[in-house]
Structure formats: C-alpha cells, structure tokens
N, C-alpha and C positions, 0 to 999 in steps of 0.2 A: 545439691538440689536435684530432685528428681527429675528427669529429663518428659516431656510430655509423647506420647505414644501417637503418631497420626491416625483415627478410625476415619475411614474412608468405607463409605456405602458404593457396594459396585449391583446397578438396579435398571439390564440394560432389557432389551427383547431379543428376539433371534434375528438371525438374518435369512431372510426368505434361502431356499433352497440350498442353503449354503451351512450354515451353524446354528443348532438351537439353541436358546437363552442360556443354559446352563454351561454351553462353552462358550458361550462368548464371554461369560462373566469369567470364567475360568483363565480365559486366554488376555482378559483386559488384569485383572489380578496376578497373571503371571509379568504383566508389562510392568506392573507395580511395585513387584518385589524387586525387580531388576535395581528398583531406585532409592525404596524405603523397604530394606527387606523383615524390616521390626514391625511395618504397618500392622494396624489391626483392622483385618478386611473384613465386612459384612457382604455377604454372595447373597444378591436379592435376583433372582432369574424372574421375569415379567411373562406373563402371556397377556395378548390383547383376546382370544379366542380362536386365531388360525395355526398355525402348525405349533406341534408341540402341547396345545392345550391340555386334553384328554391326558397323558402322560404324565404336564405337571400337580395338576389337580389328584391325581392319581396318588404321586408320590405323599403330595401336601396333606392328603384327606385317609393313610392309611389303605389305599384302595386296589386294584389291579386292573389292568389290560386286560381285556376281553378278541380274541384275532377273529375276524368275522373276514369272509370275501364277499364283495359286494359290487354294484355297476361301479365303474369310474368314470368321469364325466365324460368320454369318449365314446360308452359303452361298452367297453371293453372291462373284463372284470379284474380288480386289484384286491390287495392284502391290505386289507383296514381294520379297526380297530374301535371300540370304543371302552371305556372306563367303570365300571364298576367302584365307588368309594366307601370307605368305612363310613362307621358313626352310627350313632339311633337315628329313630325314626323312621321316614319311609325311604325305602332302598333306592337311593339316586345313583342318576349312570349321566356321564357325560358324553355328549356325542362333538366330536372333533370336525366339521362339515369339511375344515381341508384336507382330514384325511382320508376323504373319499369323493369327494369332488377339488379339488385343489388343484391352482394352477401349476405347481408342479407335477401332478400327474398328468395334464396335457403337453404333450408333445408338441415341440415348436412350430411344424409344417403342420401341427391340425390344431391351433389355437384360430377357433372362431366360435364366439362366442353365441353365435345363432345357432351350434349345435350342440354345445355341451350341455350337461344337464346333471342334475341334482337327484337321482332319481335314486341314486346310491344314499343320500342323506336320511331317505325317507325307508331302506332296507333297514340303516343301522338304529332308526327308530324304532323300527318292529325289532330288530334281535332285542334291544335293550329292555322293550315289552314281554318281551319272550323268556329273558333272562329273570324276569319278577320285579323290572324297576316301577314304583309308581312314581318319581318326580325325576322330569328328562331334562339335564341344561344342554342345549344347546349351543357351542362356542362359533359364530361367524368370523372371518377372515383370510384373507390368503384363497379367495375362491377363483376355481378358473369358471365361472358360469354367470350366466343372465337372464336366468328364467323365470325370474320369478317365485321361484321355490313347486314351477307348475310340476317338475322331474319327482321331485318328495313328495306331492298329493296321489298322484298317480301309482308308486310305491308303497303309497299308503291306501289306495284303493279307489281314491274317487278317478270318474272319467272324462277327461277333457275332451267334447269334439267340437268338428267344424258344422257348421248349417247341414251338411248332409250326414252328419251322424257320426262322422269317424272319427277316432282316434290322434289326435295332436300328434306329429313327428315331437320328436324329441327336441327341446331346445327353445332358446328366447327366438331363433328365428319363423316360426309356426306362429307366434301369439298369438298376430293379428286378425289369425283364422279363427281364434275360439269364439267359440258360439253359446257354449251351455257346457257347466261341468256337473254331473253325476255325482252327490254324495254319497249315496246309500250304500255303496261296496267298502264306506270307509272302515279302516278296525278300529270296532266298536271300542276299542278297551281304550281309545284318547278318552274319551268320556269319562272316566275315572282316573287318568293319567294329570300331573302339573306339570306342563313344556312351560319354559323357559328359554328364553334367546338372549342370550349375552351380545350385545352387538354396538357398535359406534351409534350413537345417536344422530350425528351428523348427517349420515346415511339415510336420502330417503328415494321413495320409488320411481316418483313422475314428477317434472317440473322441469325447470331451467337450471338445476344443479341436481336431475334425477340421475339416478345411477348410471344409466346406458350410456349416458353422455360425461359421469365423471370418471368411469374406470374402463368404459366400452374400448376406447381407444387401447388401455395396457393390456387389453385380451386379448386383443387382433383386429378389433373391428374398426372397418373404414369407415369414414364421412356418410355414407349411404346406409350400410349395415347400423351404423349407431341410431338411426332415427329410423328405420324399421325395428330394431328392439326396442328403441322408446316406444313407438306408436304400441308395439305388442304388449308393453308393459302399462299401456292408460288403458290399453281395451281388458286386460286380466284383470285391472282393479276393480272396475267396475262389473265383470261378469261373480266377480268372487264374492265383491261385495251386495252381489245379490243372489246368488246361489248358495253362498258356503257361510259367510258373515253372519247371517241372521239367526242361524240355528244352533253358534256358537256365543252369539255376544252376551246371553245371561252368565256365561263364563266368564268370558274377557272384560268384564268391566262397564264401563261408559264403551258409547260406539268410539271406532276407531278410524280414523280417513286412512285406507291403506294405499291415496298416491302421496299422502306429506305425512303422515303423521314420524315422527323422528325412529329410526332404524327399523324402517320399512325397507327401505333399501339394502340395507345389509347381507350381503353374500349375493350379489347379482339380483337382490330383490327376493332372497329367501325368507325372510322377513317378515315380509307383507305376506306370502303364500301360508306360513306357518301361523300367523295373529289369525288367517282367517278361521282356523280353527283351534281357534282359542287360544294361543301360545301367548303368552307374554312378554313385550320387549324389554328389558330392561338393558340399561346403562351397563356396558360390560367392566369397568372396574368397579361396580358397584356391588358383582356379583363374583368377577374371579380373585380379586384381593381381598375378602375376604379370609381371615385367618392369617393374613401374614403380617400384622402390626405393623404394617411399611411405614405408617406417619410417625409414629414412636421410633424406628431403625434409622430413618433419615432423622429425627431429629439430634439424634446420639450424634450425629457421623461429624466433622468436620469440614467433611468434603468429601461429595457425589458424582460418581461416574455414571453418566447411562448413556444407550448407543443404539442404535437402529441402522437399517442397510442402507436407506436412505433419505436422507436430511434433505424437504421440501419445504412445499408452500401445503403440501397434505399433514405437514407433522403435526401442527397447531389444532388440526381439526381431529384431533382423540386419540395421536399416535402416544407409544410409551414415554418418550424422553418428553415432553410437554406435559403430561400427567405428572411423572416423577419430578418436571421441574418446579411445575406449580406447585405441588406440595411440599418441596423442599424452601422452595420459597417461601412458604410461610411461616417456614422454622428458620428463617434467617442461614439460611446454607446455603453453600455456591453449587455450582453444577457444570459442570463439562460435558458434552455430549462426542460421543464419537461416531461416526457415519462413514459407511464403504465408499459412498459417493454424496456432492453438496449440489442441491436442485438449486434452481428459483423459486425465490421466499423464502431460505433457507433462515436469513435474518430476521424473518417475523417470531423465530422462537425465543430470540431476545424478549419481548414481552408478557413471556408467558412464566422467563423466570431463568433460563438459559444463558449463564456468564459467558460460555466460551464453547464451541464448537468447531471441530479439525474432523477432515479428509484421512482414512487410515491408509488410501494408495500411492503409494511412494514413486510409481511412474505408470507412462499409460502402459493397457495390457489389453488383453484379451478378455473376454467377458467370463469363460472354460479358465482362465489362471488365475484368476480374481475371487474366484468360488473355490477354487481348489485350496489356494495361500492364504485364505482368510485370517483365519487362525495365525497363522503366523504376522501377517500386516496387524491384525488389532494388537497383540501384544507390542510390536515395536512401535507403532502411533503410538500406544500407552505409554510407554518407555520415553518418547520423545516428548511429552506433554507433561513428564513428571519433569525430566530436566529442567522444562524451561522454565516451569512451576518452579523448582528450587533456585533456580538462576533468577528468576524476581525475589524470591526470598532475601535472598542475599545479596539483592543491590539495593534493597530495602532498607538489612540493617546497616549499610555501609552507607546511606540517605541522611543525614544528620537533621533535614528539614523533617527527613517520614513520623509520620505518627505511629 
C-alpha cells in the first residue's frame, strides 16, 4: 500500500526587522524536514504591503528593483527602492512606503513620531512617474510615521502652511498648525496616473480607534504627544477635504470621509493624504495575492503553517496568519501559527480559524539576540511542533476508542 505523502502549506509574513517572508518560510520548512523529511512543502511567502512588498511583487510579476535615494523618515536620506513589474498593459511600478519611511529606518533615540515623515514616499512616486509608470500601487505597512501622508503631498508639490503662510515643519507633530494647503505645484502627471493603496481596512484616520491612538504609542509617542497627533490628524482631514478632495473626487469615485472611511489610516494616515488626491484604497490582500492561487494551495495542503513576529489582539484585525487562517478554514485545514512573541488577545485568532499557536523563544533574551537567532529559533519551534504533532498521531492509533 502506497504510503500517503504529508503536503503541508508553509504561508507565513516576515518578521519585522528581523527575516523576510521568504526565510522564514525557509527556516519554518527547514524545521519540517528535521521531522517529515518526504514532506511535500508548498513556500507560500505573504506580504501584507510593508517590508519586503516591492521585492516580492517584483519577483511574482516578472519585474525588477528600481535603487532610487530618497528622504527617510528622519530626513536623512536612505537607499530605497521601488519595483518596476512585467506584463501588458500600463507599466505599473510598486512603491514599498517601508522602504523609505519605515520604522526600521528610524533610529531608536529619534523614534517620535511627531517628526517623521513621509516625504520620501511622495520622491518614490515621482521617480516611478519618471520611470514611465502610469498605474502606482502603493504597499502601506511597517511605517515609522503619522502624518498623515502631509510628508508625500509636499514631495509631490502641494504646500502645506500655517495662518501666516509658512511652510509646515516636517511631521504629524506640526498638523495642528495647518491652515491651507496649496495644490497647484502638484505634478501634473497624477492626473493621468492610477494610485492605488493596498492597505488594512481596519486602519482609519480619526476617532476612538484612529491611528495616532492605535500605533502612536509603538512609535514613541507619549500620552500627550498621541492626542496632539490625533488633534493634527482631525484638523488635516478636514483642511484636505476642502482644499485637495474636491478637485480630485470626479476621480476617486463617490465622496470619501477621510477621518473614518476604512484605511485612511494606513501608514500613520498615508492613506487619507493619498485618496485626497485621488488614490484609491483598496483591501490589501485583495490586491497583493493576487496571482498566487493561495485558496487553491491551501486547499491541497493537509496542513498549514503560517507565522508572524508577533501574535496579538492586532492579528485578527488584517494581520497574515488570520487571513491564511480564515481561508484555510474554509477548506476544512488545520493551521498552526508560529509567532516570535504571544500578546494579549492572542486567543481571539482561534475564531478566525487558528487550531494551535506556539511562542518560537526558547528562553528569555535580549531584544539584539532575538533578531539576530530568529532563523534559527523558528526552525527548532517548527521542529518541536512537528514532534508533538507526530506524538498525538500515534497515541491516536494506539486510542482503541479514536475514530
């Protein structure tokens, strides 16, 4: 009798600053052979749209890196990057927003997010124009900024001042000064251009779950600083949606509310900056899986690994291992999720579709050792989860009651 072969989907995202998707999937697959070295793996690497995106889209669509230097959210200028992809049609280019504002290229001692800025997002727009593209996606995530997207309009030409005329400091911590933004220096050629923003839904500008106040804290900002970028970020909505909104919305569709409407918030509120002129938001696995058959790959599988850095009360709200679970779950598949570290809420991804989820650090450490051994810790969590996986197998058949 033929022996049956284990297909196991390995379908994880990256780990911020630490492993892109493609090794971690690597390093979770290598934990797998240790166990089942016949398995038959499927390497499904995920972007949500922050690091990595630009890259994988790249590799997926035929396409190539483009090295552009640009502002970084410091002001300081960095080696970024945006995409170029194959295909007919009109020549699309993807723009990476982490890779040119991203909170990994803020520096620990200058993570405040009242000064960084997006201003770099809005350079890699123009090269991408420059380069011939007429349809731009945009990937949000992994941002170190909260401006609003004011850093990209600016980049892109219009002028942000206060009641006496000047020019906005750089950053979500200026907002509250704006007074009147300037379109007329914008480049012309958005007007023929399709922006696209791939971005969590969830995400929106202003409110009681507005951005400043759901990620302000993971950027640096204190109790005080979060509710002066909120307040900057209700006065932008409103200055945009009278300034910039109205000359763009035969574009954009139906009006748009840019303090609720769903991933406005996206990328510190790049989002909202970018719909004002025209961009449209869409649901970002509606736009970056495309192409990769994932519902059909998960269905094959037996069984699903996916993995994230870390396992919260945020994962349920658009992270990868909750998308992967819920559609695995609809094909009657199990799913294990692996995570560097397990928040609170961590058990709300049980609902979503999530059998079983483990911790890959084996003891406490250093924050600097944890990033550095990643790689190595997912592979031996993987290792340790297939055991115990076979070790229920077989107290199963040894069960005379098991079904």
């Amino acid at each position: 009798m033929t022996r049956h072969t284990h297909r196991i989907a390995i379908a994880p995202s990256g780990f911020k600053e630490s492993l892109s998707a493609a090794r971690v999937a690597e390093a979770i697959a290598t934990g797998v052979r240790r166990v089942i070295p016949d398995a038959e793996l499927d390497l499904i690497p995920l972007v949500d749209g922050g690091e990595g995106t630009a890259e994988a889209l790249a590799l997926a669509g035929g396409g190539r890196l483009v090295p552009v230097t640009a502002t970084g959210p410091v002001g300081d200028p960095v080696a970024s990057h945006f995409a170029l992809l194959g295909g007919s049609g009109p020549l699309t280019a993807v723009v990476e927003m982490a890779a040119v504002a991203g909170l990994a290229l803020v520096p620990p001692d200058r993570r405040h997010p009242g000064a960084t800025t997006t201003y770099g997002v809005g350079e890699l727009i123009r090269a991408a124009l420059d380069a011939g593209a007429r349809r731009i996606l945009v990937g949000c995530g992994d941002s170190g900024t909260s401006d609003g997207g004011a850093g990209a309009l600016q980049a892109l030409g219009a002028r942000l001042t206060d009641r006496h005329g000047r020019e906005l400091r750089p950053g979500g911590g200026s907002l509250h000064e704006l007074e009147h933004i300037d379109p007329s220096g914008l480049d012309p050629r958005l007007a023929d251009a399709e922006l696209l923003v791939a971005c969590n839904p969830y995400n929106v500008l202003c409110g009681k779950r507005g951005v400043a106040r759901v990620f302000g804290p993971q950027k640096g900002a204190t109790p005080a600083e979060v509710e002066l970028l909120s307040a900057g970020l209700e006065r932008l909505a409103a200055v945009l949606a009278r300034d910039l909104l109205p000359a763009f919305a035969p574009r954009a569709g139906a009006p748009i509310d840019l303090r609720t409407a769903p991933g406005t918030g996206a990328s510190g509120g790049l989002g909202a900056g970018l719909a004002s002129v025209g961009a449209r938001l869409l649901p970002r696995y509606d736009v970056l899986l495309n192409g990769l058959d994932l519902d059909a790959r998960l269905a094959r599988a037996d069984f699903v690994i996916t993995a994230e850095g870390a396992l919260d009360h945020q994962t349920v709200r658009g992270k990868i291992p909750a998308e992967v679970a819920r559609r695995a779950q609809a094909a009657g598949v199990p799913v294990l999720v692996l995570a560097g570290t397990i928040g609170p809420g961590a058990q709300d991804v049980r609902a979503v579709g999530v059998d079983a989820y483990s911790a890959i650090l084996p003891a406490p450490m250093t924050l600097v050792e944890a990033i550095g051994r990643s790689g190595e810790f997912l592979a031996d969590a993987t290792e340790r989860a297939m055991r115990i996986m076979a070790l229920g197998t077989r107290l199963t058949r040894l069960d005379p009651l098991a079904a």
